[in-house]
N, C-alpha and C positions, 0 to 999 in steps of 0.2 A: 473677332477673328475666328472663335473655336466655330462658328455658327457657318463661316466663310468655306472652311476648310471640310466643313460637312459637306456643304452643299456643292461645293467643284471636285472636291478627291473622293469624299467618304471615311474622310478620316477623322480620329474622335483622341485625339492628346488629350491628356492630364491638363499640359502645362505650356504655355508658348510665349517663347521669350523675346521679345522687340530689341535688335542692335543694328545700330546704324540704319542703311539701307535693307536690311531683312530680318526677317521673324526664324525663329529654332525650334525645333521641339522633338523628344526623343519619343519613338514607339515601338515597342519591341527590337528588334535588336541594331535598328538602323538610326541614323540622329534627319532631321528633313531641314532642308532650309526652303526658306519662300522668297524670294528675290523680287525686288521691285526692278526691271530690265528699262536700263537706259538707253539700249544702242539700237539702230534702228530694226525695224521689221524685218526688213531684208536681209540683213545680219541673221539672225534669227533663223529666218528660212533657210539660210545656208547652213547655219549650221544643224538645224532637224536631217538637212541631206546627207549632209558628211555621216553624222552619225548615227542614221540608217544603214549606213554602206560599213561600218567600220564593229568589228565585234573584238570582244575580250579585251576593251581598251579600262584604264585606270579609272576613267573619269568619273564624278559624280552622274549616277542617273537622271535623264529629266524624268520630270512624273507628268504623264499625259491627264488630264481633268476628266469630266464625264463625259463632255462634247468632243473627246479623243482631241483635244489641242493643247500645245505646249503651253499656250500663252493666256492668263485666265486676267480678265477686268475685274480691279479688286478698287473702288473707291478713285475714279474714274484713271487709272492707271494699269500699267500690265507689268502681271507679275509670272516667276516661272519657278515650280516646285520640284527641286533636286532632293536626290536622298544617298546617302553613304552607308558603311557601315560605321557602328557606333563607336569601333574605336579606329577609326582612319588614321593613319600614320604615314608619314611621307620613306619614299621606299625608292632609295637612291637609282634600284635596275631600273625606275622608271623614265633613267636620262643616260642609262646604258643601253640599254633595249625600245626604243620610242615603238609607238604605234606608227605603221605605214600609210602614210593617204592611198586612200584607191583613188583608183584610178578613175570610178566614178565621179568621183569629188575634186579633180584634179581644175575645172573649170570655176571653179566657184571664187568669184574676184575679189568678196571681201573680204574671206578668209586668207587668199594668199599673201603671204607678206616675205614673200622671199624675193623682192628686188629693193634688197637692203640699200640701194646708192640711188636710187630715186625716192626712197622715203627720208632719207638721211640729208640728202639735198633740199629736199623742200622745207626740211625741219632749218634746217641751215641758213635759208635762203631768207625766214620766216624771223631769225634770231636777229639777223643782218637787218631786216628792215626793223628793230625794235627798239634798235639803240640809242635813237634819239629821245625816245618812250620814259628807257629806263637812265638815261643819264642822269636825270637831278632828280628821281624819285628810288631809285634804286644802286647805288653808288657805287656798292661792293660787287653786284652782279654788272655794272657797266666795266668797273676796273678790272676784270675777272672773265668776262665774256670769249674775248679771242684767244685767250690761251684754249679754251675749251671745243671755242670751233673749229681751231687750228689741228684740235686730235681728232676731232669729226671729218675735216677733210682728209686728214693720214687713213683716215678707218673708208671715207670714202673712195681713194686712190686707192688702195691694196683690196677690197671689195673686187675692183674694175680689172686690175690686175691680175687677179687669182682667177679670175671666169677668163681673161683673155689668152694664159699662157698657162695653168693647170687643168690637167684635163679631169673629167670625173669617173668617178669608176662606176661599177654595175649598181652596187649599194648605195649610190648618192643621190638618192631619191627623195621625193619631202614626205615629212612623217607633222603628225598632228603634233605643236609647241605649246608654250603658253608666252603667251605677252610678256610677263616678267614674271621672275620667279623671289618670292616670299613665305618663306616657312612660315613667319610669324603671324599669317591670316592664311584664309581656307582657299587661296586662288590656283593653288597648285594642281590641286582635281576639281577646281572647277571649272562646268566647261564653257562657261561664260567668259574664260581667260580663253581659250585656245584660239591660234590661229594655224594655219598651213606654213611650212617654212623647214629649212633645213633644220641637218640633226645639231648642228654647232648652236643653233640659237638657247635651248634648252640648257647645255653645256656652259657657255660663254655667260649667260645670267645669273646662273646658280655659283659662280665661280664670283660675282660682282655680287651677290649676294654673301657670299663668305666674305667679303673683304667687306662690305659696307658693314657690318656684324661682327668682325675682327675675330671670325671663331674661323680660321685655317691657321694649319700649320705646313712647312713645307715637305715635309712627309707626306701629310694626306695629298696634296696636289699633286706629287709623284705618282704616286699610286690610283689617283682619280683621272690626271692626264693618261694615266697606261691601260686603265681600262675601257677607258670610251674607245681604244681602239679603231682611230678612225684613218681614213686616205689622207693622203699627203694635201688635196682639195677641202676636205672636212676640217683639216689641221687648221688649215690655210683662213679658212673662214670664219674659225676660232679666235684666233689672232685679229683678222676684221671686227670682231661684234668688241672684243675686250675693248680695241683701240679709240671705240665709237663711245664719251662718255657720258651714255645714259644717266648713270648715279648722278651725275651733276646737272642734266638736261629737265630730269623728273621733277626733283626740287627746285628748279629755277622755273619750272610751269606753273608749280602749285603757289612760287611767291608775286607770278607776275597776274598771276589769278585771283590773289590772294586768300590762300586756303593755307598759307603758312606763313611765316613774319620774316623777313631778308636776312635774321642771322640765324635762321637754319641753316643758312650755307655755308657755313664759316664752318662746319664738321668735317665738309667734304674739302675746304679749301689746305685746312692742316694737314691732312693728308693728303695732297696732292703729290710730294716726293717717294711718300710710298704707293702710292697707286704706280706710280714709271717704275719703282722696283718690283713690284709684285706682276705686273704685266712684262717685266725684262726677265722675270724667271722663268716664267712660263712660256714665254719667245724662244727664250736659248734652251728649254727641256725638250721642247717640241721641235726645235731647230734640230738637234741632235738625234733624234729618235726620226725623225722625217722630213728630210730638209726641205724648207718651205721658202718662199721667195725672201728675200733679203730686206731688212729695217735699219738699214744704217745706227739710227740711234739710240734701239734698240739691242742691238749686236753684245755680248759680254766684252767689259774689259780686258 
């Protein structure tokens, strides 16, 4: 690999370390990652555009090779070499303050993923035809299924709701997200996570990421819901993305996949009374502060 990394960057590490799907190595005062890229071409090319057009954003750099391209054949696969600085730290204004898409970048299809209720539908739609799949091979994900798409359709009704009677202000423009957000791996600056999408997406993740992690209190949510400082529509959209339950979609993929064993889900299922409490706080804080359309069974006691 040192030999590899000569001949496409010019680069000459010490030391270069194999995880998972990509290699590490520190040089001077940046750390580089070499990424084996699973998603298509065209992905790719969208995103060289966006990030042409977009400057002073958080993300990991791409590192262009000697043939000036992102994308370098390493053993007959394509890899793409980002660099950070060496001590990278995740830095909350970065989901206070997003990056703007230009307006350049505003056509770029695979990136966009702000028509939450046609991606959510089809995921939906896609669980519905599975069931007969996982009835006698997956038991607990069969007995456990329609609770879960029943909050999928709540997230998908109030999506449809909120574009049809909340109007948007000057600011509610799409800013560069990330797919999901995990402190606990490097996807948060990198830009192989990002898609196009409103500002709540970034918000609403990191908020499902506290909870699946058990490290919030309700203190910091007060004070994290009050600084995102958003429109009564951003509010609105917040409450969409919580109600849609990801945490339990993710790991029902990876067990029907199997890249995980069926009682991984049993973490998310204990907790399922406090997921409807922790999303009913954050309903009625934000209900208060900016009222947003109405959740029956959400509403405070």
């Amino acid at each position: 690999m040192k030999n590899t990394l000569f001949y496409y960057y010019g680069l000459t590490p010490e030391k270069i370390i194999k995880k998972d799907n990509y290699y590490y190595f520190y040089l001077d005062n940046y750390i580089y990652y070499l990424y084996k890229v699973n998603r298509p071409l065209e992905y790719i090319n969208e995103l060289i555009i966006l990030l042409r057009n977009v400057y002073n954003n958080s993300f990991m750099m791409i590192i262009f090779n000697v043939n000036k391209e992102a994308l370098s054949i390493i053993n007959n696969h394509y890899y793409i070499l980002l660099r950070a600085p060496k001590n990278n730290r995740f830095n909350i204004n970065d989901i206070y303050n997003p990056t703007y898409c230009p307006k350049e970048a505003s056509n770029l299809k695979l990136l966009n993923h702000s028509s939450w209720n046609n991606l959510w539908s089809s995921k939906i739609d896609y669980f519905e035809y599975q069931k007969d799949y996982i009835k006698i091979k997956y038991k607990i994900l069969y007995q456990t299924l329609d609770y879960f798409i029943g909050l999928g359709e709540n997230a998908i009704s109030y999506f449809n709701a909120t574009n049809s009677y909340l109007t948007k202000e000057f600011n509610d423009i799409l800013v560069l997200s990330r797919r999901r957000v995990n402190l606990n791996d490097l996807s948060f600056y990198n830009p192989l996570n990002i898609v196009i999408d409103n500002k709540a997406r970034d918000s609403a993740e990191y908020l499902k990421y506290l909870f699946i992690t058990d490290d919030y209190t309700y203190d910091f949510l007060d004070e994290f819901l009050t600084n995102l400082n958003y429109s009564t529509y951003q509010y609105a959209l917040l409450i969409a993305r919580l109600l849609f339950p990801s945490h339990y979609f993710d790991i029902y993929e990876k067990i029907i996949n199997e890249t995980l064993k069926e009682k991984e889900i049993i973490n998310v299922l204990k907790r399922t009374d406090e997921y409807e409490k922790f999303l009913r706080y954050i309903y009625n804080f934000i209900n208060k502060k900016k009222p947003i359309l109405k959740i029956d069974w959400l509403e405070a006691n």
